[in-house]
C-alpha positions, -999 to 999 in steps of 0.1 A, spaced: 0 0 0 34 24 10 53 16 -21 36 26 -57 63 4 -72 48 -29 -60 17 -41 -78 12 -74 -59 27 -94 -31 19 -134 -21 39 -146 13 47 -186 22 55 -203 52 73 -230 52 71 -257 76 108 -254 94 90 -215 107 61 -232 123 50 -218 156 21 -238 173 5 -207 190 4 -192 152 -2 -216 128 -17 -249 148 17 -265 146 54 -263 151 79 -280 128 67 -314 134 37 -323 112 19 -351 103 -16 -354 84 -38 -377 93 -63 -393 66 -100 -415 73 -96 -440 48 -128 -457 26 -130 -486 58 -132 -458 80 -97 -465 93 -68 -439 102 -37 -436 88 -9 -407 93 14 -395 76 44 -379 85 56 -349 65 86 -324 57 73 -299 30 43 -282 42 36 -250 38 15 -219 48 3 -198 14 -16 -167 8 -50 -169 -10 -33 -159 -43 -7 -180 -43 -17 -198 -77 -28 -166 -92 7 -148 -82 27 -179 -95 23 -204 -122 23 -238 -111 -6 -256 -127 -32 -271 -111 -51 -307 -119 -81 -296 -99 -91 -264 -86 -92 -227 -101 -63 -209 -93 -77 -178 -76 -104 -197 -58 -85 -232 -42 -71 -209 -18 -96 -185 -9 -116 -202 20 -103 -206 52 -96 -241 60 -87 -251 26 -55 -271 13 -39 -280 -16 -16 -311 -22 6 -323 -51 -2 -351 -77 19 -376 -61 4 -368 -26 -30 -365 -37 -21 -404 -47 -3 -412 -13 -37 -403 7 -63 -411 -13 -52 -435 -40 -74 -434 -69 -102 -420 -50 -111 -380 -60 -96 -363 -33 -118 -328 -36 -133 -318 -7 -119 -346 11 -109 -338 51 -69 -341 62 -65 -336 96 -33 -315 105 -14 -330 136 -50 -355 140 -68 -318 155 -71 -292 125 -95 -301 94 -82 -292 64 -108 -295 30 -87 -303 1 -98 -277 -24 -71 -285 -52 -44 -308 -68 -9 -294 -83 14 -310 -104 44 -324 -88 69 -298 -88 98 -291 -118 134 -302 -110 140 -264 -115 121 -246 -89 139 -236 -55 107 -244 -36 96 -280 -21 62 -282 -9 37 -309 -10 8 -291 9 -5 -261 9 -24 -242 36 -45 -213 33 -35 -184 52 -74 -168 50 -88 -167 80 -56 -157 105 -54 -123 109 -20 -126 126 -2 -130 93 -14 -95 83 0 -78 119 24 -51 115 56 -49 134 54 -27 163 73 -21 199 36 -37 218 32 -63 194 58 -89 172 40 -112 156 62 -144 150 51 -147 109 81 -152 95 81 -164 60 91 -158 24 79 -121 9 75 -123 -30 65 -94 -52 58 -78 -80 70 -46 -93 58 -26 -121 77 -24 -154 109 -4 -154 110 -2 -118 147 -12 -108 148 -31 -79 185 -11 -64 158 21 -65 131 -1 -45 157 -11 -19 171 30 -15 133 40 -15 125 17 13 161 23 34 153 59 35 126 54 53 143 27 75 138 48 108 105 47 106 99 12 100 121 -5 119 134 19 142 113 -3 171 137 -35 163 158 -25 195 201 -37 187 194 -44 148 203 -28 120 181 -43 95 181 -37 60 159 -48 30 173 -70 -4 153 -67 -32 159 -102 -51 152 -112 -88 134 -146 -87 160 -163 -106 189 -156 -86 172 -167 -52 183 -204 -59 218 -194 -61 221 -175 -28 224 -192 8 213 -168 38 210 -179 68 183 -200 79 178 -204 46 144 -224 39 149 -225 0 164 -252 -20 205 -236 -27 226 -245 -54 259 -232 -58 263 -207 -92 301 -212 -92 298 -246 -95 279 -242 -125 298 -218 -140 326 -241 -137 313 -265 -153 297 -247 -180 331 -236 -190 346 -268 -187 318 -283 -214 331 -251 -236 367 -263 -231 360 -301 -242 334 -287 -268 369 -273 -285 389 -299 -276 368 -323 -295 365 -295 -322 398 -295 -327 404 -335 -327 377 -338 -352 400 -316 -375 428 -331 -369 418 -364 -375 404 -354 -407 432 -338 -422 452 -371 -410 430 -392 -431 431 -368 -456 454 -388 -476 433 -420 -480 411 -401 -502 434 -389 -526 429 -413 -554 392 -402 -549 403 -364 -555 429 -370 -587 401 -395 -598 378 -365 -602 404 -338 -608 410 -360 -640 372 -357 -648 376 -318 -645 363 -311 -610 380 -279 -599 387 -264 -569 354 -251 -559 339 -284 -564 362 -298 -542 355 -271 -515 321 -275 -518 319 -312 -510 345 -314 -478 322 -282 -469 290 -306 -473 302 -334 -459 318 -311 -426 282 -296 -424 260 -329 -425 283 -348 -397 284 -315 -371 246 -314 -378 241 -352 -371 266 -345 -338 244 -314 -326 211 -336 -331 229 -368 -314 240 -343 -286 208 -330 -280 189 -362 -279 210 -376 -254 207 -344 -232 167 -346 -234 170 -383 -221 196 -375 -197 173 -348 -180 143 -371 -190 
């Protein structure tokens, strides 16, 4: 509402910042599940989460069941992966089915979401709607400190730079955190892309090191040339095996274009057939 530059803002909880006084349960959670016999089973699990209403709207993870703006909106409601969804209620429809968080708190399941990508920094297999608790929506002040602590993701309109977002909201530092007593906080505006290359503390995110792949990335460019550079010199090596095949048609009257035409042909359809090979074997490797 204080900053013009941000258009929209979604927030998520993950399980390690559980506080049972907040959000009905502290680190430790297990769902529990009626089955068709009417018996109980639990399940214990590591990637719950907390999510605002819009969540699905804000973000584009699709859903199998469930509209995007609404799965969320109620209070009460969760949402599970696929492979969850399966885990709990086998082949059954799980909508509007009851999981019971910790065997106390009824949760409706409202939607399904695909299992997430390899390339996503989060891990979550549950979502919980945040409608409903007020206390996530408490500001900061000296009488009252909420314990909400969670992931803040926004968005900022077009040809706003995030450096000028971070000054604009230090300068006003004083005023909004001037109640922390012994900090010195400051704010870091993130692009989403980089997040899974940085490691704070307490980090709750999924961290993989950039230099690492940059390493590697120029190692791949180093054989790349290496094997460039073999290739050529093991055809000009075997150059010499064709030669009766070159004064064979140098007697017919090819010339030397003709001759630079068809090395250049032949170069061309074997790097092709490589680049094709190379890329099928990368789709199956990430397959």
């Amino acid at each position: 509402d204080e900053f013009s530059e941000v258009n929209d803002l979604t927030r998520l909880v993950l399980q390690k910042d559980f506080k049972k006084p907040l959000q009905g349960s502290d680190g430790n959670v297990f769902f529990s599940v009626y089955q068709s016999d009417s018996t109980k089973v639990f399940f214990r699990e590591e990637n719950t989460a907390f999510a605002e209403t819009n969540f699905f709207e804000f973000f584009s993870f699709p859903l199998y069941s469930g509209e995007a703006a609404t799965v969320l909106s109620q209070p009460g409601s969760v949402v599970i992966s696929r492979q969850h969804s399966i885990k709990y209620f086998g082949d059954r429809n799980p909508i509007n089915s009851i999981l019971y968080l910790n065997d106390s708190i009824p949760l409706r399941v409202t939607g399904i979401f695909a299992d997430l990508p390899r390339n996503t920094h989060f891990k979550f297999d549950a979502l919980i709607t945040t409608a409903g608790m007020d206390g996530i929506n408490s500001r900061f002040t000296v009488d009252h400190m909420p314990d909400w602590i969670g992931a803040n993701f926004i968005k900022v309109n077009k040809g706003v730079r995030f450096a000028d977002l971070e000054r604009k909201i230090d300068d006003r530092r004083k005023e909004l955190y001037d109640h922390w007593t012994n900090t010195d906080p400051t704010v870091f505006v993130q692009p989403l892309k980089d997040i899974v290359f940085t490691d704070f503390v307490d980090n709750p995110f999924i961290y993989k090191s950039k230099n690492s792949l940059i390493i590697l990335r120029a190692l791949s460019i180093i054989i790349l040339f290496l094997a460039w550079t073999n290739y050529v010199s093991l055809s000009i090596t075997t150059l010499h095996k064709r030669l009766p095949e070159v004064a064979t048609r140098k007697v017919a009257g090819a010339r030397k274009g003709d001759f630079l035409v068809q090395f250049f042909v032949e170069s061309a359809i074997i790097n092709v057939l490589s680049v094709l090979l190379a890329f099928t074997l990368i789709h199956l490797v990430k397959a």
